[in-house]
C-alpha positions in Angstrom: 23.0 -16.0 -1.7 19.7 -16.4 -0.2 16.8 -14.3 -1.4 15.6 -11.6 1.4 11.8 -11.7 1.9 9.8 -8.9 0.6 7.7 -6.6 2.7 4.1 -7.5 1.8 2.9 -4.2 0.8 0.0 -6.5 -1.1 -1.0 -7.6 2.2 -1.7 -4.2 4.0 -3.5 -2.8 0.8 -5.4 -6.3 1.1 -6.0 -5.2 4.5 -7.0 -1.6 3.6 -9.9 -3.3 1.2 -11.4 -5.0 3.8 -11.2 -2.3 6.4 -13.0 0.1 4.0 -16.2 1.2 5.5 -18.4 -1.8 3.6 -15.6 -3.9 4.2 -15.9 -4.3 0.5 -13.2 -3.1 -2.1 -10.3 -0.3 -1.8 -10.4 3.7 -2.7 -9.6 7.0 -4.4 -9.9 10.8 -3.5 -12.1 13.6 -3.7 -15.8 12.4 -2.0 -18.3 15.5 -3.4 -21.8 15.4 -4.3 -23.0 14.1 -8.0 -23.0 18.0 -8.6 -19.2 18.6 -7.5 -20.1 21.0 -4.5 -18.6 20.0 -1.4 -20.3 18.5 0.9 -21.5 20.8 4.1 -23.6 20.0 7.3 -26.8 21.5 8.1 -27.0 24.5 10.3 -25.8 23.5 13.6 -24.4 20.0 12.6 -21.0 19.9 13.4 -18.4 17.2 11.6 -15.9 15.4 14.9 -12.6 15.5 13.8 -10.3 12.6 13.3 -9.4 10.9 17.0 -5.8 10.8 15.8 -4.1 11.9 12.6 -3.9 9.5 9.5 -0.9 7.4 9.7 2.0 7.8 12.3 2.0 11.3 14.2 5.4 13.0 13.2 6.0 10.6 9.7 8.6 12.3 7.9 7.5 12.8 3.8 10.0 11.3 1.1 9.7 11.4 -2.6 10.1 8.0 -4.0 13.6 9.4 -5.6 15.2 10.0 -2.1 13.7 6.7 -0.5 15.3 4.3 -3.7 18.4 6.9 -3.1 18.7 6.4 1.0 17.4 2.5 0.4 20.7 2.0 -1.8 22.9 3.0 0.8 21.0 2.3 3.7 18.7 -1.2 4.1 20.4 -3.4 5.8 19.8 -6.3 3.5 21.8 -4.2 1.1 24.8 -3.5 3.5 24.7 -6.9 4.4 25.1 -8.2 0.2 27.8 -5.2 -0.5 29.8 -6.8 2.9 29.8 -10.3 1.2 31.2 -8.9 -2.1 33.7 -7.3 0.2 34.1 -10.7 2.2 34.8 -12.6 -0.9 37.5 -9.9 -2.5 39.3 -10.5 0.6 39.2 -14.1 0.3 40.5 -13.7 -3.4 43.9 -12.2 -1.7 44.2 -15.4 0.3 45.5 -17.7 -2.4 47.6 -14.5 -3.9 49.2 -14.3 -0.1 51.8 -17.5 -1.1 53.9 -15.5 -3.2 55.1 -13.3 -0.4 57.6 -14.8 1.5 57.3 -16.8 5.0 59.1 -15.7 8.4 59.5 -17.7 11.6 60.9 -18.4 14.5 61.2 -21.1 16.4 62.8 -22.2 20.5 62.9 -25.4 22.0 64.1 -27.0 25.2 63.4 -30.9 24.9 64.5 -33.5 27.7 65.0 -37.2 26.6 67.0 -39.9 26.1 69.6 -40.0 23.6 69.6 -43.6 22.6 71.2 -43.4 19.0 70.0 -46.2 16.0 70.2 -46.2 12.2 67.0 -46.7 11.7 64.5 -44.5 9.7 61.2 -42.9 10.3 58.9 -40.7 8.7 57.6 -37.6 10.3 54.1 -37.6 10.1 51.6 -34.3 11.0 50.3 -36.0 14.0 53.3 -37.2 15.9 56.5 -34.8 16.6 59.7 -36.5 16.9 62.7 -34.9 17.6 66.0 -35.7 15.7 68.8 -37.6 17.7 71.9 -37.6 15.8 75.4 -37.3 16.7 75.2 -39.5 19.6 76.5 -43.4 19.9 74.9 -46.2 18.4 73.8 -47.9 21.3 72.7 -51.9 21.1 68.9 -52.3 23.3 70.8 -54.4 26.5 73.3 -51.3 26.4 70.5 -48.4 26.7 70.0 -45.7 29.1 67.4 -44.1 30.7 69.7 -41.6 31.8 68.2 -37.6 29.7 69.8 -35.0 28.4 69.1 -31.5 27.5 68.8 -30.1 24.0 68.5 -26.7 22.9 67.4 -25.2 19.4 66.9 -21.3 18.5 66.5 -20.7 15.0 65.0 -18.0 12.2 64.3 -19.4 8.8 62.3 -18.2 5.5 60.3 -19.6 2.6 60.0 -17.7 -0.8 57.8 -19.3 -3.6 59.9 -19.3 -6.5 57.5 -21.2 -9.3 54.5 -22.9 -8.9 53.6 -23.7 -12.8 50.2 -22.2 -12.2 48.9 -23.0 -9.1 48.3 -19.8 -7.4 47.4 -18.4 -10.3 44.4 -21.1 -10.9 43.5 -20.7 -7.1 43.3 -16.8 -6.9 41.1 -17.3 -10.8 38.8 -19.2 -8.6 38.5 -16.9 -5.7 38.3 -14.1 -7.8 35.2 -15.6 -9.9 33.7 -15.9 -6.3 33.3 -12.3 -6.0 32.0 -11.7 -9.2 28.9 -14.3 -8.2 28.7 -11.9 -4.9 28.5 -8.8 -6.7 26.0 -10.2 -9.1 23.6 -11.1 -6.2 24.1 -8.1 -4.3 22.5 -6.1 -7.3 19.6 -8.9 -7.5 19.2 -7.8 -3.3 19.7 -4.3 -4.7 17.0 -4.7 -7.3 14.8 -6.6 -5.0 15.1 -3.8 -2.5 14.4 -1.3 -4.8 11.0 -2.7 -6.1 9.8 -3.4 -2.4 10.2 0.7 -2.0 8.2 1.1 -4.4 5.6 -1.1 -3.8 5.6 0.3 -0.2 5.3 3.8 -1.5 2.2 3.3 -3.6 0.7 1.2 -0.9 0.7 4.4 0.8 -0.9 6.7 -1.6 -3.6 3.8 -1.8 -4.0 3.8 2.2 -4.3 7.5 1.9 -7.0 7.0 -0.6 -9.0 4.8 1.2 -8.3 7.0 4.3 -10.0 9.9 2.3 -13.0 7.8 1.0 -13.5 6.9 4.4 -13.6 10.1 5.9 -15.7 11.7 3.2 -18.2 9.1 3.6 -18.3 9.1 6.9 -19.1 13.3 6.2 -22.0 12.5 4.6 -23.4 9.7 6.3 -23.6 12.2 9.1 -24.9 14.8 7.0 -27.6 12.5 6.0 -28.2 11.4 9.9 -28.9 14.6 10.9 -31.0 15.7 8.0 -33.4 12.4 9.0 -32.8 13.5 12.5 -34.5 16.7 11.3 -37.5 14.9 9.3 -38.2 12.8 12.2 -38.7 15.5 14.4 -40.7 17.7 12.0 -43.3 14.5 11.8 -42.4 14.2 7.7 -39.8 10.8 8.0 -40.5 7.4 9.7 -38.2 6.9 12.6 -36.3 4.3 11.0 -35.0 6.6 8.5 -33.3 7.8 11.4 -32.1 4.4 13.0 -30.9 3.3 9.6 -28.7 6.7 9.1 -27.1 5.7 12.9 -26.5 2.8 11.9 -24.7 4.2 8.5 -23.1 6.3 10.4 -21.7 4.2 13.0 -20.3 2.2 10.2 -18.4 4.4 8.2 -17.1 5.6 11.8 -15.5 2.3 12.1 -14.4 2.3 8.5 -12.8 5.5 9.2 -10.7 4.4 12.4 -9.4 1.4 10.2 -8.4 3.4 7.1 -6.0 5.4 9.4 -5.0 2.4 11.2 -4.3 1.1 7.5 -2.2 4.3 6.6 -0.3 3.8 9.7 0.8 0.1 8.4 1.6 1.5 4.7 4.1 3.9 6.8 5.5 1.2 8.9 6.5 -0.5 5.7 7.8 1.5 4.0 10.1 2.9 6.8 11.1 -1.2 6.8 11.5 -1.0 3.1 13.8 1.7 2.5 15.8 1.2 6.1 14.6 4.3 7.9 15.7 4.4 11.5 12.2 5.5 12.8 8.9 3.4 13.0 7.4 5.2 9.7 8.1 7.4 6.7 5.3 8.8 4.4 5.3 9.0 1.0 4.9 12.2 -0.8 1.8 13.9 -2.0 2.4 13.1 -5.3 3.1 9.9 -6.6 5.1 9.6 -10.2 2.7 8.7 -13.0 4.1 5.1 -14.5 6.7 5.2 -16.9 6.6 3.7 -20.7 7.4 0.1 -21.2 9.6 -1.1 -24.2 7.9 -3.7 -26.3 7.6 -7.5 -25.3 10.5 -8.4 -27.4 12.8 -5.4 -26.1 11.9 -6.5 -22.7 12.7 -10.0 -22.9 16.3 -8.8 -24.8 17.1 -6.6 -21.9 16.1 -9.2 -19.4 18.5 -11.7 -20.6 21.2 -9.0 -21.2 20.6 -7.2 -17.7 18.7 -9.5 -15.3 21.3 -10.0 -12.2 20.1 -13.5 -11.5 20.9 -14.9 -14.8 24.3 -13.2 -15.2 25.0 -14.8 -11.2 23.8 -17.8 -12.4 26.4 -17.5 -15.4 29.0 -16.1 -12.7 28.1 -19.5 -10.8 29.2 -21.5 -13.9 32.2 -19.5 -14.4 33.6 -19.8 -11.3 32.8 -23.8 -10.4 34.6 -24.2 -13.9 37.8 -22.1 -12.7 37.3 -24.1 -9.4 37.4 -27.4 -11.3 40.8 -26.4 -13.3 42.4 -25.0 -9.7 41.9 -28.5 -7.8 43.3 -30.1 -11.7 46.5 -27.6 -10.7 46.7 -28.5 -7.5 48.9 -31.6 -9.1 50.8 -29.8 -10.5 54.9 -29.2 -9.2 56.1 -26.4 -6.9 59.3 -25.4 -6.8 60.3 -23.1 -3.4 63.3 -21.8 -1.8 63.7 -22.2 1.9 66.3 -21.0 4.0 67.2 -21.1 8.2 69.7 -19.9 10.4 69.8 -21.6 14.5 72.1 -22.3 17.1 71.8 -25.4 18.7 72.9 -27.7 21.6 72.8 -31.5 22.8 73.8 -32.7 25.8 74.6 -36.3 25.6 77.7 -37.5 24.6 78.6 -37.0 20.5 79.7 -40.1 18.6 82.6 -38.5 17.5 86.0 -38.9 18.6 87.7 -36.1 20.5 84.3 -34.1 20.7 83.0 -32.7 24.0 80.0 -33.1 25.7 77.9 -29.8 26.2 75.5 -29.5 28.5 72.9 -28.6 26.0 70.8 -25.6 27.8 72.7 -22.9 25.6 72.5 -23.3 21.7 76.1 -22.3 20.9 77.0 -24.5 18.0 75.9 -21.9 14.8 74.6 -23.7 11.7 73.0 -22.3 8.6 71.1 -23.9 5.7 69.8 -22.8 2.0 67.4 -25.6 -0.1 66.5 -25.4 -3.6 62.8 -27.7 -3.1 61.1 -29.2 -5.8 58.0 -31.0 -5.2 55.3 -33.0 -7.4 52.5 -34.7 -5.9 52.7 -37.3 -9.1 49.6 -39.2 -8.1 46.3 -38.2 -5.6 43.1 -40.1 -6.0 41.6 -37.6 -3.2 42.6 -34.9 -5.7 41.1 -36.4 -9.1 38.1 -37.3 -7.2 37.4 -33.4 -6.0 38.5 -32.7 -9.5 35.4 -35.4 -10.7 32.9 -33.8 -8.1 33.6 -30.3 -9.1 32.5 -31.3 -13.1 29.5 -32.7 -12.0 29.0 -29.8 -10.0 29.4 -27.6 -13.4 26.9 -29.9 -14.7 24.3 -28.5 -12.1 25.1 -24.4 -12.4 24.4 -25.1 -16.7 20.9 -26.4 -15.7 20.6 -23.7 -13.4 21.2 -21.4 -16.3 18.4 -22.5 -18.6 16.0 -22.5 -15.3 17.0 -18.8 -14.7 16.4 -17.9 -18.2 12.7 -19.6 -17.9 11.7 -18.2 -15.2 13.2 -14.5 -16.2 11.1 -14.9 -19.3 8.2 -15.9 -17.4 8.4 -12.6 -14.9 8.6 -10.8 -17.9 5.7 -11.9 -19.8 3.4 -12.2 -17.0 4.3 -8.5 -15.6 3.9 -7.2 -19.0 0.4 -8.8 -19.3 -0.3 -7.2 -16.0 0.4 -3.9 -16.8 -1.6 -4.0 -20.1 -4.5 -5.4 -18.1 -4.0 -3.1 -15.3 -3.8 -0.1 -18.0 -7.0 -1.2 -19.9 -9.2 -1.6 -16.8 -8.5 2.2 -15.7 -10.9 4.0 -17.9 -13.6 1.2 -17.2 -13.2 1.9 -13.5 -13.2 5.8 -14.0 -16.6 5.3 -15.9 -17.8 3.5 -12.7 -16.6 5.8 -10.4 -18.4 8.7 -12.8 -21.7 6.4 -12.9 -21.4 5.6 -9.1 -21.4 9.5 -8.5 -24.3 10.4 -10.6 -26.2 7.9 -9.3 -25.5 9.1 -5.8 -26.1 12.5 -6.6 -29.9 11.5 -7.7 -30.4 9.4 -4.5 -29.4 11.8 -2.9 -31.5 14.6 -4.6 -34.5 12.1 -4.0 -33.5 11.8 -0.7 -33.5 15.2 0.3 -37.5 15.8 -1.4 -38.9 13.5 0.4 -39.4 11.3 -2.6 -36.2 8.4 -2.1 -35.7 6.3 1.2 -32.6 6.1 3.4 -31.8 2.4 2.3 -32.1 3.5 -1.4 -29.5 6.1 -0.5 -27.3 3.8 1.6 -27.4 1.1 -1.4 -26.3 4.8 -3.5 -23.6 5.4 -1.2 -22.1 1.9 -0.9 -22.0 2.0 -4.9 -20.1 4.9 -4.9 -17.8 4.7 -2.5 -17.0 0.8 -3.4 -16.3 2.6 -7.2 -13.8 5.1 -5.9 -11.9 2.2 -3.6 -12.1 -0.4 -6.8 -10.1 2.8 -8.8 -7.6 3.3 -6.3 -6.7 0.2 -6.0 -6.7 0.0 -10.1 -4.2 2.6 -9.6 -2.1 1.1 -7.1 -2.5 -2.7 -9.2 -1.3 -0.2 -12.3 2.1 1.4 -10.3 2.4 -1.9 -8.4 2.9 -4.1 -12.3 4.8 -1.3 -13.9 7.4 -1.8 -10.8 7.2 -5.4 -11.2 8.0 -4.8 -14.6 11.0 -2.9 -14.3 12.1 -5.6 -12.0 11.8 -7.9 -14.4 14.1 -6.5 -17.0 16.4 -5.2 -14.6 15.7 -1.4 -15.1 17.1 -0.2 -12.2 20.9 -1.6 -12.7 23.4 1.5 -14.4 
């Protein structure tokens, strides 16, 4: 079964980084002052609000529990696996159909000659000839073109009686062909499942960079109009106050994007988990990451759990069980067939003292029960499938040990990812703390008089590049522990 594509949540939040108002990094929350006041205008400085809300206007809020809960039962790439399963259980009834016994019915009306010989002929499956018999021998300067009616009605039955294994081997097959549906359906499942949450913390990351934005865009204007002020009042250079528009104007566009970029995350995720609107949110709090079992645990629960090695072992299974059903297929079958017709010919019998009918009415009753025993001894069409079929085996073992290697490399590589992704957290919070203070002393210089507004732009683009660089460290951290899980199947039950 084909893989589905996944959503690229990395792609937006990639998108999000450079949209951030230095088109620099990526985000977090909570923009204050070095001295944790919020951040207020001057008298008579007034803050615009948004031009439209973050994200998509009327975005329905999901915990990540309810979206992996409606993505199960809803995504259609998940439907569409759990029909296949479905699709092949049906085809495993097929083979198991030829136990049950066969009804039919059959009328004919043919027109021909009747020119009777003794010689043989063998009916063949492309070529229908009907039966003469009963009618003179007649030499080839005696024939007739002269035709005559026949008529046949008749009901007859078939009822396998033993097939020494046949069906059996067939429906083994079939049955093995479901299993290797159901086994990708949970790899889709899985797949699904860590595409939701990818999506989800993509948009807690947009919604962080969203914030950044927005709080630097609050005091970049802050800042504008306080050198607006200083200009006026003779104590600033005017381009203190051409360098604060220019700020501003900036983190105004880095603003717009930010919700632009929230408005993607949503899209996604809608896609992700199936929802039937253009966007879902993500609730306001996103789950912390969950422990990890050592390496060695993992890789045991990998190779115990992982869906694509147990279909790739479901894939060996069932090409063996195909190879010993085409082997049966040689084997004998023994059936019991049975017909009642009526039946009329109009030419003349051979038989002394018989009349002629006129053959449009079957009126002559006849009846007939066969025992039938057959054994195709010898197929070379059937030993080479048989051949194929092992080679075939051949290739689903090497698939086997490439599923195993490349399980075990998910593993370790996610693993590695979410010890370096855990370990560069506190480095980035002492960044973001350092970032702040040293704001909050540009800023304090600002203010007196003593700092200039490209020492506190330089301040600013520090800071808020720190608290982008942590949200994403936090979105890299819930992105590998998902990838982890993934990797050692920790979403099957």
């Amino acid at each position: 079964m084909p893989r589905r594509p996944r959503p690229p949540a990395r792609w937006i939040l990639a998108a999000l980084y450079l949209a951030s108002p230095l088109a620099a990094r990526g985000a977090t929350v909570g923009a204050t002052p070095g001295d944790g006041r919020p951040l207020t205008p001057p008298a008579g400085a007034t803050v615009a609000p948004p031009a439209v809300p973050p994200g998509m206007p009327g975005a329905r809020k999901i915990t990540l529990e309810d979206a992996l809960a409606y993505a199960r039962a809803h995504q259609p790439a998940v439907r569409a696996a759990l029909a296949q399963v479905q699709e092949e259980k049906a085809n495993a009834d097929v083979p198991r159909a030829r136990y049950r016994p066969q009804v039919g019915i059959t009328a004919q009306l043919i027109g021909g000659t009747a020119n009777n010989t003794t010689a043989s002929y063998l009916n063949t499956p492309f070529v229908d000839l009907p039966r003469i018999g009963g009618t003179p021998v007649t030499a080839a300067d005696g024939a007739t073109w002269k035709p005559y009616a026949s008529t046949l009605a008749a009901v007859g039955g078939a009822q396998e009686i033993f097939d020494f294994g046949r069906i059996a081997a067939e429906a083994a097959a079939a049955d093995a062909r479901a299993d290797v549906a159901g086994r990708a359906a949970e790899a889709v499942s899985l797949d699904i499942e860590l595409n939701v949450e990818e999506a989800f913390y993509a948009v807690h990351a947009a919604k962080a960079i969203h914030q950044a934005s927005e709080d630097a865009y609050e005091r970049a204007l802050v800042h504008r109009d306080f050198a607006r002020a200083g200009v006026k009042s003779g104590l600033r250079s005017p381009i203190e106050l051409t360098r604060a528009e220019a700020d501003l104007s900036r983190f105004d566009t880095g603003r717009i994007r930010a919700r632009g970029g929230v408005a993607s995350a949503q899209a996604v995720l809608a896609a992700a988990v199936g929802w039937p609107e253009l966007a879902l949110d993500a609730a306001d709090e996103a789950p912390g990451a969950a422990s990890m079992p050592a390496l060695a645990e993992a890789l045991r629960l990998a190779n115990d759990k992982d869906p694509r090695l147990r279909e790739a072992l479901a894939e060996l299974r069932a090409q063996e069980l195909q190879t010993r059903a085409i082997g049966a297929s040689l084997r004998p079958d023994i059936s019991l067939s049975a017909a009642l017709s009526g039946r009329a010919g109009g030419a003349t019998p051979s038989n002394i003292g018989a009349e002629a009918a006129s053959g449009f009415l079957p009126n002559v009753p006849n009846w007939d029960a066969a025992l039938v025993l057959t054994w195709p001894l010898l197929d070379p069409t059937v030993t080479a499938r048989e051949r194929a079929s092992r080679a075939a085996e051949e290739v689903r073992r090497s698939e086997i040990d490439g599923a195993r290697q490349e399980i075990a490399t998910a593993v370790a590589r996610s693993y590695v990812d979410v010890a370096v992704s855990h370990d560069a957290l506190p480095s980035l919070q002492h960044e973001l703390e350092a970032a702040r203070a040293n704001y909050a002393q540009a800023d304090a210089r600002f203010k007196a008089g003593l700092g200039t507004s490209v020492e506190l732009a330089d301040a600013e683009a520090l800071r808020i590049d720190a608290e982008i660089r942590l949200a994403i460290g936090v979105f890299d951290l819930e992105k590998a522990r998902a990838a982890f899980g993934r990797a050692i199947a920790e979403g099957l039950r």
